[in-house]
Every structure is written in C-alpha cells, then in structure tokens.
C-alpha positions in Angstrom: 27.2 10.3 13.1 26.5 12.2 16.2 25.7 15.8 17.1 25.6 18.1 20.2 23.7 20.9 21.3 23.6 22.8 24.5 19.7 23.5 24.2 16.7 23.0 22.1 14.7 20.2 20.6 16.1 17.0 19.0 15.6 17.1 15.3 17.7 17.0 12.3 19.3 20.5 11.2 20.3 21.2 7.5 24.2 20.7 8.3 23.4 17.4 10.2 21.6 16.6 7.1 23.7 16.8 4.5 26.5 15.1 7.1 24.3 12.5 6.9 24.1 11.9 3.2 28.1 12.9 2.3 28.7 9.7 4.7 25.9 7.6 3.7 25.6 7.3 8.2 22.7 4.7 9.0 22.2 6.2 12.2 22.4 9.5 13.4 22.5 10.9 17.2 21.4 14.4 18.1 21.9 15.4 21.6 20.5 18.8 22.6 20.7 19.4 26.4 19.2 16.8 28.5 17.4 14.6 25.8 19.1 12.7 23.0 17.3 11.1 20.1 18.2 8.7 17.2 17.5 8.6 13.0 17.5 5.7 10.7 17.0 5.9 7.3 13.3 4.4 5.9 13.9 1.5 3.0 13.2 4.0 0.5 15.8 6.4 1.8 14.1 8.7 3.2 15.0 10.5 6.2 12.4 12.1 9.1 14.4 14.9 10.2 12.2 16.6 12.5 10.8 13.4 14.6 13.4 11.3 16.0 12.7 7.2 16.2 13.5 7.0 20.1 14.2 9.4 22.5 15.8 9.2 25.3 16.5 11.6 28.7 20.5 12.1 29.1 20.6 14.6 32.1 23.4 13.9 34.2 23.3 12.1 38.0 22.9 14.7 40.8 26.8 16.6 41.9 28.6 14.8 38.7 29.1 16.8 35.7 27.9 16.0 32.4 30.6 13.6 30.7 30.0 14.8 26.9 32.4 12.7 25.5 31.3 9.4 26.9 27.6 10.1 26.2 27.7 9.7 22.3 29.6 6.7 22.2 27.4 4.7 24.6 24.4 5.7 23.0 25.4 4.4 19.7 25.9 1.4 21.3 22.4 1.4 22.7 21.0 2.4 19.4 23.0 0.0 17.4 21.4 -2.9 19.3 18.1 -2.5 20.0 16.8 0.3 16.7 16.2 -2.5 14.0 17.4 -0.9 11.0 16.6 -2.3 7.6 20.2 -2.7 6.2 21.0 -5.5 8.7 17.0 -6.7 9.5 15.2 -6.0 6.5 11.5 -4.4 7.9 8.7 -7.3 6.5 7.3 -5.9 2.6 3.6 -4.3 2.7 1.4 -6.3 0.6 -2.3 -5.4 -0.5 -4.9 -7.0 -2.8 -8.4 -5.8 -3.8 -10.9 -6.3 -6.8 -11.7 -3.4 -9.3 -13.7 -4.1 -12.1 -13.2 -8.1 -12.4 -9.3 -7.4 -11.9 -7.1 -7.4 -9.0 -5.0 -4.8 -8.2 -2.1 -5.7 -6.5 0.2 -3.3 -4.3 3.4 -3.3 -2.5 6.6 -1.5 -1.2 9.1 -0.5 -3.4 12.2 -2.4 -3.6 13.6 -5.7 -5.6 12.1 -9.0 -5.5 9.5 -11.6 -6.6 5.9 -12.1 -6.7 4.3 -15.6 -6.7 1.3 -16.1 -8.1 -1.1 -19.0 -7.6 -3.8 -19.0 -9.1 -5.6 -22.8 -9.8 -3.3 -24.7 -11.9 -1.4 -21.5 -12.4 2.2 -21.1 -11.1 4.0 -17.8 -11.9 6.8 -16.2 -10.8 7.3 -12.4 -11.3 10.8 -10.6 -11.0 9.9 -7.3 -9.0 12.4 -4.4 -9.6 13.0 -1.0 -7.4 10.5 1.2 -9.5 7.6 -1.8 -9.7 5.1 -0.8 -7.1 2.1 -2.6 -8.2 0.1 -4.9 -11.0 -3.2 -5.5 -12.3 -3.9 -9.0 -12.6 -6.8 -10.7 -14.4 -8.2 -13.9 -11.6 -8.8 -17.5 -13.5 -10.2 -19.0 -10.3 -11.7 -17.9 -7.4 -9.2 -18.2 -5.0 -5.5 -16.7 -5.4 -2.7 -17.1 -3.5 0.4 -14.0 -3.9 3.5 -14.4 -2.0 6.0 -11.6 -2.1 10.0 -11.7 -1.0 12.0 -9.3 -0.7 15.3 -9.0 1.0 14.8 -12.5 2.9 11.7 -11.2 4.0 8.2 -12.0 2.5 4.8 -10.9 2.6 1.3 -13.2 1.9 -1.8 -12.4 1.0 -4.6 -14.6 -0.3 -7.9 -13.5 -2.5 -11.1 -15.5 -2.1 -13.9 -14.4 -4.2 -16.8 -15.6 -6.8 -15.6 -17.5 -9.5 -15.1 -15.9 -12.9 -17.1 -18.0 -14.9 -20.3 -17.8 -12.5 -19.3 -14.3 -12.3 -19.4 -13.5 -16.2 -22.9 -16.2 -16.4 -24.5 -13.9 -13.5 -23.6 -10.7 -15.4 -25.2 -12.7 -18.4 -28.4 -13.6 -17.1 -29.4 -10.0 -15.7 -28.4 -8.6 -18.7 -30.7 -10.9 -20.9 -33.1 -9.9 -17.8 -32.5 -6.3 -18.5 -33.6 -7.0 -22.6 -36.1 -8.9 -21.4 -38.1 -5.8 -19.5 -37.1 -3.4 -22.1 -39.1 -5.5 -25.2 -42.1 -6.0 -22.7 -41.7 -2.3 -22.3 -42.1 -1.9 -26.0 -44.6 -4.9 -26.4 -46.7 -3.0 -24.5 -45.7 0.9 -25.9 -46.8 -0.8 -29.9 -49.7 -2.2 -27.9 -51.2 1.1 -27.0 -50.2 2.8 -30.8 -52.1 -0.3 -32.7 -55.1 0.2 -29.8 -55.1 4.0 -30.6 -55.2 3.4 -34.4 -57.9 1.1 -34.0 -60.2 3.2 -32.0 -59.3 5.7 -34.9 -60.3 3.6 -37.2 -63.4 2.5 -35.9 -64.6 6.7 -35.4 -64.0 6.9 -39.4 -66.1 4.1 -40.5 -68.9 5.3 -38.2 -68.3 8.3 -39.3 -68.5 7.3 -43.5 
C-alpha cells in the first residue's frame, strides 16, 4: 500500500495503519512532500509506525513538475528489491545460551522450529512452536552444542564450561572444608568451657 501527503514527516498514521492490517500489505510507502519512506512488518508482526526502514529524498528535477503517479509505483519496485523482508528471506533466529545455577538457560526468537541438542553421547531433537521462547536445560558434559532452524534459516551456539561431575566434587570438597572449620571452631569453643571448669575446680579444692 502506498500513501501521500503534501507535507510533514514520514510515519505511519492511524488510517494507514489499520489499511495496513485490513490487507495484510507487507510493505507500506508513505510519501509526504519531498521524502518518502518504506514499512515492513517485524517476524512477530509488529509494525514501527513512527520510524520508517529506509528513507529516501523524492523532490522533483529542477523546471519538471512532480509526477505523483509514477513516484509510488517505482518506489515499490525499489523497495520490493533491495528491503529484505522476512516473508520471502526469513531474517537469521537470535540464539542465546548462559549458565544459572548449574543449568543453562536457553533463549531465542519466537517462531516455529527445532532445537538440537548435543550434549556428549546425547542427541535430541526438540520441536519449537510460536509461543516457545526459551528452556532450561540440565548440562551432562562440559561442552554442548545447540543448533536452532527456523524457517530455513538456523542459528548456532556452543557452551564450553567445567564439567558436572568435577563441578558437583569441587562443591563437595569445600563443603566438607566448610565442616571441617566449623568442628575446629567448636574443638576449640569445648576447649575453653572444660579449661574454665577446670580452673574452677582447682579454686574449690584449694579452697576446702
């Protein structure tokens, strides 16, 4: 769809809008005076009304008058081949991987597809529906390979960290480290009662 105006800035306005959606448009053009800009639709289906994608200037050469009707229709054209748009060239999935707590959590943009996971000897393969936007994921190994695809396109991402096992014997060993100070703590606390009792006991008897 296209739009003109004789002044002003490019943006979207509430009529344009809802043009927009009644005709499910991928692309809209606003012209107002001399600068014309184009809006796509995000993969989520969003629109930015107020910023356009690409702008571009439109005044007409020096002595000619401004041929209105030609300028929409060549513009298209322009936009149709260079804006990527993500019906025909789907934009590449954002993938993201980080540790919390032992676990990964693992994040990406909404829309259908699959998740690989490899993980050691591990080999799955998750379906990955519209409203899925992330999962927590309990590591076996140290290293994990995810692979994401959607719409032809995919994603990678790879996680390289301490093993669980030497993980979970660390975390052992400085808590038996931890119990370890604490009884010398009271070691030496029942020390200093059984010394205090004795020097008790000593001022009776010389006392008797």
């Amino acid at each position: 769809i296209f739009a003109t105006r004789r002044r002003g800035e490019v943006f979207l306005t509430e009529p344009d809008l809802e043009r927009f959606e009644q005709t499910q448009s991928s692309i809209a053009l606003i012209i107002a005076g001399d600068s014309a800009g184009f809006f796509t639709r995000e993969p989520d289906g969003s629109i930015q009304s107020l910023r356009s994608r690409e702008e571009v200037a439109c005044a007409p050469a020096p002595g000619r008058s401004p041929r209105w009707q030609w300028i929409p229709a060549i513009l298209l054209f322009i936009a149709a081949a260079t804006i990527p748009m993500h019906r025909w060239w789907p934009r590449d999935p954002a993938l993201s991987v980080r540790e919390d707590a032992g676990q990964l959590r693992i994040a990406w943009t909404r829309a259908p597809g699959t998740l690989e996971l490899v993980d050691g000897s591990l080999h799955a393969t998750l379906p990955v529906t519209a409203l899925d936007s992330g999962i927590a994921y309990q590591p076996h190994t140290g290293d994990i390979a995810i692979r994401l695809t959607q719409e032809r396109r995919t994603a990678s991402a790879r996680f390289i960290g301490a093993e669980p096992e030497a993980s979970a014997l660390r975390a052992q060993i400085a808590a038996l480290a931890s119990e370890a100070d604490r009884l010398r703590s009271e070691i030496d606390r029942r020390r200093q009662i059984a010394a205090g009792l004795a020097k008790t006991l000593s001022t009776m008897k010389r006392a008797d």
